[in-house]
N, C-alpha and C positions, 0 to 999 in steps of 0.2 A: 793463536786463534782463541775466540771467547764465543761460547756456548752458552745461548739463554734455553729454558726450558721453562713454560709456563701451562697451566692447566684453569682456566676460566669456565668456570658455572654461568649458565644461561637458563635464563627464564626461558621455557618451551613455549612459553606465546607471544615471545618475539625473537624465537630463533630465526627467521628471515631476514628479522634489521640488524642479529647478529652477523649470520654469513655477509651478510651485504658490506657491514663497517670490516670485517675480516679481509672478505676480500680487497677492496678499494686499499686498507693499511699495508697489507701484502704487496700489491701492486706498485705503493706509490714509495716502500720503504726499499724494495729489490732496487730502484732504481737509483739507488744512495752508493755514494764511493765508500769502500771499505766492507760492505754487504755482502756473503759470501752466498748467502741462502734466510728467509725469510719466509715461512708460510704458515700455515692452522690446516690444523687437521681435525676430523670428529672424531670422537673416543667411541670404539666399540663397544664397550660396557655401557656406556651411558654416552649416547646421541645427543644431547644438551650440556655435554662439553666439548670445550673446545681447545685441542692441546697447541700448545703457540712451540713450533723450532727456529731460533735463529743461530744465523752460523755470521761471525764479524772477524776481521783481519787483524782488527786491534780494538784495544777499550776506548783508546781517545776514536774511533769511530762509532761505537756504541753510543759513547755520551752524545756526540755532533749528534747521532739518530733521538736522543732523549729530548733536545732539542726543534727539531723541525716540526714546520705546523701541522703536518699529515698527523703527528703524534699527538698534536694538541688536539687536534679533534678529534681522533681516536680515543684520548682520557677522557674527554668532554662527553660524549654519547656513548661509553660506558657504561656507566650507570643504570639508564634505562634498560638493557639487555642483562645486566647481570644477576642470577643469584644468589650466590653468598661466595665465601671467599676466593680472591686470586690465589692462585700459590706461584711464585715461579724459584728458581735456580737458574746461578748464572756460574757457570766453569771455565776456568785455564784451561787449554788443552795445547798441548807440546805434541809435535811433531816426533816421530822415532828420528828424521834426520837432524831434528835441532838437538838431541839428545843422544847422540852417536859418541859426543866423548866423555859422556857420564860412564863414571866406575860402573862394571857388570854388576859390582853388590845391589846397584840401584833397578835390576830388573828382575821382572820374574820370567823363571823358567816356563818354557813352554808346556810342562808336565804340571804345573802349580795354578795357570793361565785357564780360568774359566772357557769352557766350552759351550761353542751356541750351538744349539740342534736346532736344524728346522723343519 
């Protein structure tokens, strides 16, 4: 599985033609094969960004997504709403069951395993 993670600055006096190009790329990119998950979210700390999750089954579905025109015009109207820099992060993520006959040296204990408190 591959994990994008991106964080978009938006100009606050055209964060409506943001949501709007967000939602519509969301919408039209869920409906892609290999698309696990796909949305934006607003950042608590600051409302005039816009954090991008995608969740993809493989890279070679990724790239096909880099590809399609939904994304060309998604990069194209861009601009107008953004600003200043994109950041994103893109990760590997492995399964515990595709990784079941990895040596145990390769894992951490569950006593060393960061804890979420919520």
């Amino acid at each position: 599985m591959i994990i994008v993670h991106g964080v978009i600055p938006i100009v606050p006096e055209r964060r409506k033609r943001a949501l709007q190009l967000a939602r519509e790329m969301s919408d039209a990119t869920q409906l892609e094969r290999g698309c696990i998950s796909y949305d934006f979210y607003v950042g608590l700390q600051d409302p005039n960004a816009l954090v991008l999750f995608q969740e993809w089954e493989t890279m070679e579905a990724l790239m096909r997504h880099y590809q399609t025109e939904h994304m060309k015009v998604f990069m194209d109207a861009l601009p107008e709403v953004v600003s200043g820099e994109i950041n994103t992060r893109r990760f590997a993520v492995q399964t515990m069951e595709a990784t079941a006959n990895e040596p145990e040296e390769n894992y951490v204990s569950e006593s060393e395993a960061p804890r979420i408190v919520h």
